[in-house]
Each structure stands twice: as C-alpha cells, then as structure tokens.
PyMOL commands that place a pseudoatom at each C-alpha (Angstrom):
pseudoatom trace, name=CA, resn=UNK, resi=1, chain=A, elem=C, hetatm=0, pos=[-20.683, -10.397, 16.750]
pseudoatom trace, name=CA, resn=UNK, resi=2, chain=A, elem=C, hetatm=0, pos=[-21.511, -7.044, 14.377]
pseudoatom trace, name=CA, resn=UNK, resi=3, chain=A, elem=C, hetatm=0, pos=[-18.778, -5.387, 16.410]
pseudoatom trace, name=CA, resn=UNK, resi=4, chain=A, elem=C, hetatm=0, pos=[-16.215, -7.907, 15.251]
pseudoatom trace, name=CA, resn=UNK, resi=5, chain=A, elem=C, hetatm=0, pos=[-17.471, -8.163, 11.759]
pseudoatom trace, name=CA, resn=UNK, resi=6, chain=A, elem=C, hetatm=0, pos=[-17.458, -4.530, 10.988]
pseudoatom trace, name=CA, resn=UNK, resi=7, chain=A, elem=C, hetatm=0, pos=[-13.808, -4.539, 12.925]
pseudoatom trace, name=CA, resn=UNK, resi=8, chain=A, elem=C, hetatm=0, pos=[-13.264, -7.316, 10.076]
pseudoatom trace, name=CA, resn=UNK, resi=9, chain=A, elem=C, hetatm=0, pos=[-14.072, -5.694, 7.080]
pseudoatom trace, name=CA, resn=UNK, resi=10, chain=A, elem=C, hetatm=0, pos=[-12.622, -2.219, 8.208]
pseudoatom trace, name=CA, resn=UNK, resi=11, chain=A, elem=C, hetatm=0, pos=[-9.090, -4.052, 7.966]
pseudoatom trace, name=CA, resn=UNK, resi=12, chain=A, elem=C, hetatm=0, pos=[-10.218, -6.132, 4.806]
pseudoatom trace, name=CA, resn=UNK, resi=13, chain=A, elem=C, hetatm=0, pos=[-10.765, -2.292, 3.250]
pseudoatom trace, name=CA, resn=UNK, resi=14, chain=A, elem=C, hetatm=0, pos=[-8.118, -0.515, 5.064]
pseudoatom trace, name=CA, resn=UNK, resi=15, chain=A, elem=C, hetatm=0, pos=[-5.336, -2.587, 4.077]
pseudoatom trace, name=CA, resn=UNK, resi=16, chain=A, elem=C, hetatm=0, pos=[-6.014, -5.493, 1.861]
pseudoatom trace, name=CA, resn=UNK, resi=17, chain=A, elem=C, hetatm=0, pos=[-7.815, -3.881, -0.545]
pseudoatom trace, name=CA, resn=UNK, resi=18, chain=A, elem=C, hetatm=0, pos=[-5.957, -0.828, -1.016]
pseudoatom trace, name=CA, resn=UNK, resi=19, chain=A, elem=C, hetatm=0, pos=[-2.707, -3.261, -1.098]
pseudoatom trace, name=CA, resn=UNK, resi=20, chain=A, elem=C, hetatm=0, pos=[-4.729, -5.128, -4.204]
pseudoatom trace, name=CA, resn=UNK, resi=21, chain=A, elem=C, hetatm=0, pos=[-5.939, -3.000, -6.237]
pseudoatom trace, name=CA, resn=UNK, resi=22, chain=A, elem=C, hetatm=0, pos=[-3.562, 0.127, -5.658]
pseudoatom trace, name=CA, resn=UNK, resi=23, chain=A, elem=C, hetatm=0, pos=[-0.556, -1.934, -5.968]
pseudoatom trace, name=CA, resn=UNK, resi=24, chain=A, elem=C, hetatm=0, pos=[-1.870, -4.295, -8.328]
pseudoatom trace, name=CA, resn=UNK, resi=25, chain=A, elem=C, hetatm=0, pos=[-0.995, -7.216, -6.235]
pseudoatom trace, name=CA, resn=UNK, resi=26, chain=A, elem=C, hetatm=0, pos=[-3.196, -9.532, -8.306]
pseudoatom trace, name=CA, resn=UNK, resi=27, chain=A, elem=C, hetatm=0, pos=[-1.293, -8.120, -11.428]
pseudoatom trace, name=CA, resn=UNK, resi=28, chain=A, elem=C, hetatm=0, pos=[2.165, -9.141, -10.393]
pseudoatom trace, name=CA, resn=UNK, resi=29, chain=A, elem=C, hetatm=0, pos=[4.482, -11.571, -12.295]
pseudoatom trace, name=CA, resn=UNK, resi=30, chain=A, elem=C, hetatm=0, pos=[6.548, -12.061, -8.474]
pseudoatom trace, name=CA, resn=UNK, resi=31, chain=A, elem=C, hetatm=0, pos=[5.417, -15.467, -8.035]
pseudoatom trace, name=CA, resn=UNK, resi=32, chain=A, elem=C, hetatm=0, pos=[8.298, -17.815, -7.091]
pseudoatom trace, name=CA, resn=UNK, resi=33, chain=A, elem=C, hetatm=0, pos=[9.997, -19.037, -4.254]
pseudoatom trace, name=CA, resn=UNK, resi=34, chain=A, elem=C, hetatm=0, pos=[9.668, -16.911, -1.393]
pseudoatom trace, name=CA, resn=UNK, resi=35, chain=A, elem=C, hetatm=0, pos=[9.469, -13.165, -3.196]
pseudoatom trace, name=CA, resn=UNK, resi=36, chain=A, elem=C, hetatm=0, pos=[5.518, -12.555, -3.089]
pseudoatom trace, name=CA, resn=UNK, resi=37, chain=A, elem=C, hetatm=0, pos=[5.462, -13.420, 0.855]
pseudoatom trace, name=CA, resn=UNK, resi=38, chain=A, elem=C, hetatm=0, pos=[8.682, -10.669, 0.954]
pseudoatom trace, name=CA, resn=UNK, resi=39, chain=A, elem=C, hetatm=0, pos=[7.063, -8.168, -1.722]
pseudoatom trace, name=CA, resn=UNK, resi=40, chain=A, elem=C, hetatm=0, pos=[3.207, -8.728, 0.941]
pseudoatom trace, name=CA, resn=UNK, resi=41, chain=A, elem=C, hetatm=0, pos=[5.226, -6.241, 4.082]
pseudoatom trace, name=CA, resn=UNK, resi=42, chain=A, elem=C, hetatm=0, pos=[7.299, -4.196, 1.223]
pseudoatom trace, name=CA, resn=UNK, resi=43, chain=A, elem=C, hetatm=0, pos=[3.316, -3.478, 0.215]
pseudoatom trace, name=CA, resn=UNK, resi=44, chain=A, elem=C, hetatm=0, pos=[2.124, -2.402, 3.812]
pseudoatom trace, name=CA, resn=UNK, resi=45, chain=A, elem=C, hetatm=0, pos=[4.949, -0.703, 4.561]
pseudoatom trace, name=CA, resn=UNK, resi=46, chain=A, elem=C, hetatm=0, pos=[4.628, 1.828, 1.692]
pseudoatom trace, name=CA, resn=UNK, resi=47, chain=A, elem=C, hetatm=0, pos=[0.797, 2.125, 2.349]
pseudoatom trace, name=CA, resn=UNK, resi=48, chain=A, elem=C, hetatm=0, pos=[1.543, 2.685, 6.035]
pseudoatom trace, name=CA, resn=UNK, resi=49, chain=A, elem=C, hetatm=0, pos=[4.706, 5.362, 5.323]
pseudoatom trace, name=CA, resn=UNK, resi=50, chain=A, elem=C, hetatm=0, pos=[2.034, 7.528, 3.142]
pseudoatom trace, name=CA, resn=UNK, resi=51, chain=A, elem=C, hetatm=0, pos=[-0.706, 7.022, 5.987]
pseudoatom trace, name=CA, resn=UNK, resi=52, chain=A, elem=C, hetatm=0, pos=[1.214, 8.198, 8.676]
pseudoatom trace, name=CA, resn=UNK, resi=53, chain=A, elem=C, hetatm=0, pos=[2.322, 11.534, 5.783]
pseudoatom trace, name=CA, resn=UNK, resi=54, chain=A, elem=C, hetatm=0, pos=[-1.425, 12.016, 6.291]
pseudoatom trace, name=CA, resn=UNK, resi=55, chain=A, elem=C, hetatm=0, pos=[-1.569, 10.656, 2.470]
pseudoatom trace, name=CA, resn=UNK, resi=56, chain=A, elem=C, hetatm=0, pos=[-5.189, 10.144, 1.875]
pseudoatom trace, name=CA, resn=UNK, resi=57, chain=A, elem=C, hetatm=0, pos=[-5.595, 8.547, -1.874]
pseudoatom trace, name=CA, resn=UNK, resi=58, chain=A, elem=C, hetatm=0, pos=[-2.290, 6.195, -2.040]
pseudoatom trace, name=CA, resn=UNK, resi=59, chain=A, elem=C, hetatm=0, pos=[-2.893, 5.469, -6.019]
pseudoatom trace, name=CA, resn=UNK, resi=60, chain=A, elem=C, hetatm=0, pos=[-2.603, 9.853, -6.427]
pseudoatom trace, name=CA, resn=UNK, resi=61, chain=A, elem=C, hetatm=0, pos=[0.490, 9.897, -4.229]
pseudoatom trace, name=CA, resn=UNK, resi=62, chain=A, elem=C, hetatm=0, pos=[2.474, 7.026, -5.993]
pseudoatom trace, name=CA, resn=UNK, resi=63, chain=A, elem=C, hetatm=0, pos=[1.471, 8.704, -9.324]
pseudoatom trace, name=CA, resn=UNK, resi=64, chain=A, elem=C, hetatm=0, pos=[2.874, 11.792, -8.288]
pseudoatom trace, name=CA, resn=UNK, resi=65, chain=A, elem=C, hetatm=0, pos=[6.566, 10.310, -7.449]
pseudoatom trace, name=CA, resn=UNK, resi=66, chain=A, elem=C, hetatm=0, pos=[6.324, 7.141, -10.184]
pseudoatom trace, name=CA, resn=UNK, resi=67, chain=A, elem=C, hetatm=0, pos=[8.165, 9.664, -12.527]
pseudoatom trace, name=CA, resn=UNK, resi=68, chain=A, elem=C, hetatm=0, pos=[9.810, 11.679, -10.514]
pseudoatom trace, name=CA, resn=UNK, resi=69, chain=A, elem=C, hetatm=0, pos=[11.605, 10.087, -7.652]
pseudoatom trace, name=CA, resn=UNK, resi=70, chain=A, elem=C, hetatm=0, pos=[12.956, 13.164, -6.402]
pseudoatom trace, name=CA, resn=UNK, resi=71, chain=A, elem=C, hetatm=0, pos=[9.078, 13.592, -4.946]
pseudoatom trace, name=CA, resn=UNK, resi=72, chain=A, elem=C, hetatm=0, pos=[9.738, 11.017, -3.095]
pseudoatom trace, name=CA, resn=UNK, resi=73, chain=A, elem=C, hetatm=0, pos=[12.842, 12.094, -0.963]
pseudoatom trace, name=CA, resn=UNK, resi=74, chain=A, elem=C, hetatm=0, pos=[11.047, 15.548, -0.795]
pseudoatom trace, name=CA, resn=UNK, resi=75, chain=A, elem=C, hetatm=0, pos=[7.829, 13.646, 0.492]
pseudoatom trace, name=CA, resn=UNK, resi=76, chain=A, elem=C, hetatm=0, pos=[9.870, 12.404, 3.057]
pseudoatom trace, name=CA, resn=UNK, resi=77, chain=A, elem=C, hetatm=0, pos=[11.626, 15.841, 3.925]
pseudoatom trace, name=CA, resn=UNK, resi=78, chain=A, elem=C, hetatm=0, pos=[15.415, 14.294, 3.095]
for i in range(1, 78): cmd.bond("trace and resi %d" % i, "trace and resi %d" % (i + 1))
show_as sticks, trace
zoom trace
C-alpha cells in the first residue's frame, strides 16, 4: 500500500502540480464550454516537450521564450 501511495503522489508532483502552479491553471479565465478540458493536454504536452529537452525547472524555460519566441523554435532545433 506505501508502494502505491508514494507511486501516487510522485504523479500528483510530477505533473499536476507543476501543470498548477507553473501554468497557473487555477489562474485561468478559460472556463466555458469545453476549452479548459482542451487547454488540461495543451498543459501536459508543453511540460512533457521540455521534459523530454532534458528541461529541468519548466517556470525558467517558459520565461526564457515568453518574450522571445524565436527561443522557442531554437529550443526545438527548427
């Protein structure tokens, strides 16, 4: 039962959290009709792109391309 509660809470702080308070989910004025269940893999697939970059601290990375896109495209090698 510890095995699958740590296993728990490792995803809770992997993913969830990161997703809330990085992306200020829980700050977001998308809340009608079906856009916050579409914006919830938009989320994870941005924290999961900069994972597999071997991005350690998402909130540094998407500070360093918020005003400069062109980060971005170089981030990505295109």
């Amino acid at each position: 039962m510890l095995h699958l509660n740590r296993g728990h809470w490792g995803i809770e702080n992997r993913l969830y959290y990161v997703r809330d308070v990085t992306l200020n989910k829980d700050l977001s004025s998308i809340r009608t009709n079906n856009a916050p269940a579409g914006m919830a893999p938009l989320r994870n697939f941005i924290i999961s792109i900069f994972r597999l970059l071997g991005k350690t601290h998402i909130a540094k990375t998407i500070g360093n391309i918020t005003y400069k896109p062109h980060r971005a495209l170089k981030l990505l090698r295109l």
